[in-house]
C-alpha positions in Angstrom: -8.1 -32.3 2.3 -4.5 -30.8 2.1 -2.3 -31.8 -0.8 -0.1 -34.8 -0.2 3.2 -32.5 -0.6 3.2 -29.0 1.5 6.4 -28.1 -0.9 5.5 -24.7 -2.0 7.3 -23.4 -5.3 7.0 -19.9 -6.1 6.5 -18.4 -9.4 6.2 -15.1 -10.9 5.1 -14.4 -14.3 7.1 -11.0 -14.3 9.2 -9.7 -16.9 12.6 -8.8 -15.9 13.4 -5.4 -14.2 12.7 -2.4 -16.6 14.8 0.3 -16.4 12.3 3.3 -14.6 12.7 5.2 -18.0 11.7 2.2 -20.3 8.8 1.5 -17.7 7.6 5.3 -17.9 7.4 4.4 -21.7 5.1 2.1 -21.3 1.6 2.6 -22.5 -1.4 2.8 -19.5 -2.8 -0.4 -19.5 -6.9 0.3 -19.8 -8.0 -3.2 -20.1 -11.1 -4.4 -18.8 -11.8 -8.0 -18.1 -14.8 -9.8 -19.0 -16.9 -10.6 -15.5 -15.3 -14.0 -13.9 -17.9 -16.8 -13.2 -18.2 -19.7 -10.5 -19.2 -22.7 -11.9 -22.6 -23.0 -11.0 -23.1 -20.2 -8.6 -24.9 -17.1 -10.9 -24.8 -14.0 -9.0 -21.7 -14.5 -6.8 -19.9 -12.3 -4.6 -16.1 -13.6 -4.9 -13.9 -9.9 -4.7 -13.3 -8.3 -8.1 -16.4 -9.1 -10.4 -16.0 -6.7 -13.1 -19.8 -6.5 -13.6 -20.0 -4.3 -10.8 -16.7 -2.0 -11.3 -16.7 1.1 -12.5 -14.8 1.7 -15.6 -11.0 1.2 -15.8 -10.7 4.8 -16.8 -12.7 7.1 -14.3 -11.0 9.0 -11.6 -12.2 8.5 -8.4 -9.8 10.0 -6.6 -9.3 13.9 -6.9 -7.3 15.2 -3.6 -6.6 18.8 -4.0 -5.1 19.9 -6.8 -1.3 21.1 -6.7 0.7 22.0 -9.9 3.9 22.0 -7.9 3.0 18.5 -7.5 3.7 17.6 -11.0 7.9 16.4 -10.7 6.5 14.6 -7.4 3.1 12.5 -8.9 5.4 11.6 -11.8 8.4 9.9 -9.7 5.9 8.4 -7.5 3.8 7.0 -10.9 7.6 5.4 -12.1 8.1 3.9 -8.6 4.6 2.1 -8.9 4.6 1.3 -12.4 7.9 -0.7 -11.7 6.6 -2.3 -8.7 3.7 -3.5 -10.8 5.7 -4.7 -13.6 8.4 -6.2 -11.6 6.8 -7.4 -8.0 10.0 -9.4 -7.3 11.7 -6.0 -6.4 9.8 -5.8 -2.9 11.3 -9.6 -2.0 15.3 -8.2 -2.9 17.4 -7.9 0.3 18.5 -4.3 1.3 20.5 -4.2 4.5 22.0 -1.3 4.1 18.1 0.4 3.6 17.1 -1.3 6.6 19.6 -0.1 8.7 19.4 3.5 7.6 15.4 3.2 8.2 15.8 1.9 11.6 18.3 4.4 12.7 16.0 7.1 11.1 18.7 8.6 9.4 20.7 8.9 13.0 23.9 7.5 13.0 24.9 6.3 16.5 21.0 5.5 17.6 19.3 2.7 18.4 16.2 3.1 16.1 12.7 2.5 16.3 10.9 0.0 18.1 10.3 -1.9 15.4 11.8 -4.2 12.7 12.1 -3.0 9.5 10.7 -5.5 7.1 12.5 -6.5 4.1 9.1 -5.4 2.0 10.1 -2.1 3.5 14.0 -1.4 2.9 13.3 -3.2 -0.9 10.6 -0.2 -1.4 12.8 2.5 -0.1 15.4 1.3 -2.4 13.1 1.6 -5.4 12.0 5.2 -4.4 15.6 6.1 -3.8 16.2 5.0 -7.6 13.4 7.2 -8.9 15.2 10.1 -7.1 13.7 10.5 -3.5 15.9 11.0 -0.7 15.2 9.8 2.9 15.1 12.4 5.8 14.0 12.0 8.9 10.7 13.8 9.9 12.0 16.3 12.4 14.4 17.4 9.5 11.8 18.7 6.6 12.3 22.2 7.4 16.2 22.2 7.0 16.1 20.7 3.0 16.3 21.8 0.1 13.8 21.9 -3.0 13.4 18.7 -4.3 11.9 14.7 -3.4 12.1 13.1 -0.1 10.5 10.1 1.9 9.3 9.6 5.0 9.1 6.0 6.8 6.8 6.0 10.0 5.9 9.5 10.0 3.0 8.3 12.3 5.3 6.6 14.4 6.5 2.9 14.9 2.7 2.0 16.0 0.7 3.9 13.5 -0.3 3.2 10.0 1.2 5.3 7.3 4.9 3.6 6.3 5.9 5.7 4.3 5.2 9.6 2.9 6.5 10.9 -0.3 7.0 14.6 -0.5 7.9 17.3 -2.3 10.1 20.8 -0.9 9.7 24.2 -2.5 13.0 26.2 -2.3 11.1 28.4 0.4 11.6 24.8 3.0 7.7 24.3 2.8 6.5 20.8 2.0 4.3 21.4 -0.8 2.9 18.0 -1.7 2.8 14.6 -0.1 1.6 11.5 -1.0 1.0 8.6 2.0 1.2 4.9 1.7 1.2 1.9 3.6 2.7 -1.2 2.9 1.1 -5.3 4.0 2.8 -8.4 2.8 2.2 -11.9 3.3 4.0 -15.7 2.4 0.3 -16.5 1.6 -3.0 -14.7 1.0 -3.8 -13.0 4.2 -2.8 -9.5 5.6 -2.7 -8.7 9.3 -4.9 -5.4 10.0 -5.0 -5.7 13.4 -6.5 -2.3 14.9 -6.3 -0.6 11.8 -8.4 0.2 8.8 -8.3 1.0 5.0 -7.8 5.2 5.1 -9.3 7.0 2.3 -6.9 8.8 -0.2 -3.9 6.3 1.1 -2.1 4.7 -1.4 -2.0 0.7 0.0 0.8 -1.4 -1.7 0.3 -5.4 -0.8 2.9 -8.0 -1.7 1.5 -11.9 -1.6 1.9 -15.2 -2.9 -0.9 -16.3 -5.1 -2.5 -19.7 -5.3 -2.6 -21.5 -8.6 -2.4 -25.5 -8.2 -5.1 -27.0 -8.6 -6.8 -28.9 -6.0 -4.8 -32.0 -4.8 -1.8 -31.1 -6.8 1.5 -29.8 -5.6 1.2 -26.5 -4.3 2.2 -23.2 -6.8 2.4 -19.8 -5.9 3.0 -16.8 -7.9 4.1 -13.2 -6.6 1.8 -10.7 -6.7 1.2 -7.0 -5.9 -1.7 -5.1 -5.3 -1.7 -0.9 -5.4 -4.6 0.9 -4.9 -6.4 3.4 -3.0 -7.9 2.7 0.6 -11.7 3.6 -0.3 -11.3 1.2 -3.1 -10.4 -1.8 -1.0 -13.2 -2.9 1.1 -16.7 -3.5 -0.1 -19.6 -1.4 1.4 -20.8 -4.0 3.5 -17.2 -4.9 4.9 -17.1 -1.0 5.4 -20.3 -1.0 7.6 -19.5 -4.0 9.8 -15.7 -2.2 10.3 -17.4 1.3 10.9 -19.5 -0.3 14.0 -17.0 -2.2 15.5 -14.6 0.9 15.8 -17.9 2.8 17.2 -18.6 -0.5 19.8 -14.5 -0.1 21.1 -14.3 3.4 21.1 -17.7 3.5 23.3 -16.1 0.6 25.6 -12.9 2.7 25.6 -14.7 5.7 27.0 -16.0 3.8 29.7 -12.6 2.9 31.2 -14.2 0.8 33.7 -11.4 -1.0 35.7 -12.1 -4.0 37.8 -10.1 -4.6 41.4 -6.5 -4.7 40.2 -7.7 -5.2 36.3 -7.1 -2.6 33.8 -8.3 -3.6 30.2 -7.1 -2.1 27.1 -9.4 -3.6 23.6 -7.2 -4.3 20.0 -8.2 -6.1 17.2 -6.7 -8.6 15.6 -8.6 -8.3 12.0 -7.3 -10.1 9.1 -8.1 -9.8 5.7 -7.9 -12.4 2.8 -6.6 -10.5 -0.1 -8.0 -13.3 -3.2 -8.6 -10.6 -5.5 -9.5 -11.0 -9.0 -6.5 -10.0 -11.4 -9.4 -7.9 -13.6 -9.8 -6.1 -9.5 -5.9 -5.8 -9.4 -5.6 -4.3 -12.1 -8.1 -1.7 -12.2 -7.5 -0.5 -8.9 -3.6 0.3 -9.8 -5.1 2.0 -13.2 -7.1 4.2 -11.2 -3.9 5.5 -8.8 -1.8 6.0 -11.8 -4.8 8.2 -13.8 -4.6 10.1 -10.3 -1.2 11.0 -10.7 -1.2 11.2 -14.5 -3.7 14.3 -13.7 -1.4 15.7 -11.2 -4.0 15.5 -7.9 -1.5 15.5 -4.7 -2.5 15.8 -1.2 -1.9 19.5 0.2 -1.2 20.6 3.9 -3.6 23.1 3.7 -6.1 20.5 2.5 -5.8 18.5 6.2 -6.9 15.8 4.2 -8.1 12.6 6.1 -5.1 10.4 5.3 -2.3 13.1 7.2 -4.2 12.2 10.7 
């Protein structure tokens, strides 16, 4: 049974905004909770048991190895580590952002086919303060060395939101980062056709539950950053994996019926309820990946540039 009231009051248990020096100061946070229980229910599967993690401090994620990457893994760890402290940034209102993201950096254009989401322009705002400078795609080759983002380098209905980079004073984008951002009023992300890609940094911003049951209802930002191969479990990966095989085969068949032509989407969902011991450790295990300066490399074609 709902809760007599449907007033929802947000709540964040964030500390004010750091200052990206002050939160590059900040000491790695290596905790590692004790493994949740539900009351009566031994053995339980709810996401982000830490009996079954692996620990806080292993890398599992080792793209190929760039030392040019160094000035780019280190803005990109500020950017997160602020987002993490401060989750309230990715809820500010940027117009200005937004409109230079829709236009693509073209003045007088109509820009992309899409909104830009608030979640969005409040992201690129917080790159731009750790020093990255937006360019549009088609423009990488006329810049000069230094840090620049992406948005919808896949286009406006692909994954991949946004790409970090770095130049070299030759014009040659040496390293890149990708990520792709979800957010929610609730606990559940739209996936629709798409998947969790490996080596993609995946940034979600929701509203946690924490009233109890028949009480007024509380929520409390959160934000999520982590890797996509440490999202899903394996079983959630299977079931995914054979469904993409299932409409890719009824694709192929392209069968069309009198004046019918069928085209197959998905309209997946996923409940993101994770434990904060899950949270936690999976943003632990990006920034230990770009404390040990691993970047994603052209040459490397790397799954998550597709």
């Amino acid at each position: 049974m709902e809760p007599a009231s449907d007033k929802v009051e947000t709540h964040t248990n964030e500390a004010p905004a750091l200052a990206l020096a002050e939160v590059a100061a900040q000491p790695l946070k290596t905790r590692k909770a004790p493994c949740c229980s539900l009351s009566g229910k031994p053995g339980h599967t709810k996401r982000g048991c830490a009996s079954k993690e692996t620990p806080v401090n292993t890398v599992v994620y080792d793209a190929t190895h760039n030392d040019s990457s160094e000035s780019l893994n280190a803005a990109l760890r500020k950017v997160l580590q602020l987002i993490h402290t401060s989750p309230k940034l990715l809820y500010e209102d940027h117009p200005e952002v937004k409109k230079k993201l829709r236009s693509q950096g073209r003045k007088g254009t109509q820009g992309t086919g899409n909104q830009v989401t608030d979640q969005e322009a409040a992201f690129a705002a917080v790159l731009e303060s750790a020093g990255f400078v937006f360019i549009n795609k088609a423009d990488i080759k006329k810049q000069s060395h230094g840090l620049y983002y992406i948005y919808q380098k896949n286009g406006t209905q692909q994954s991949l939101d946004f790409q970090v980079l770095e130049i070299s004073e030759s014009g040659e984008k040496t390293a890149f980062w990708n990520l792709d951002l979800k957010h929610t009023t609730e606990e559940t992300i739209h996936l629709n056709d798409g998947w969790f890609r490996s080596g993609v940094i995946y940034i979600f911003t929701w509203n946690r539950k924490t009233s109890a049951f028949r009480q007024k209802i509380t929520r409390e930002v959160e934000t999520f950053v982590g890797f996509g191969q440490d999202i899903p479990s394996d079983d959630e990966s299977v079931y995914m994996k054979a469904l993409q095989e299932m409409k890719a085969r009824l694709k192929s068949e392209n069968k069309k019926i009198g004046r019918l032509s069928t085209f197959l989407r998905f309209a997946n969902k996923y409940v993101c309820d994770f434990e904060p011991s899950f949270v936690e450790e999976r943003y632990n295990r990006v920034i230990e990946s770009l404390s040990h300066s691993s970047s994603s490399s052209d040459s490397s074609s790397p799954p998550s540039e597709a």
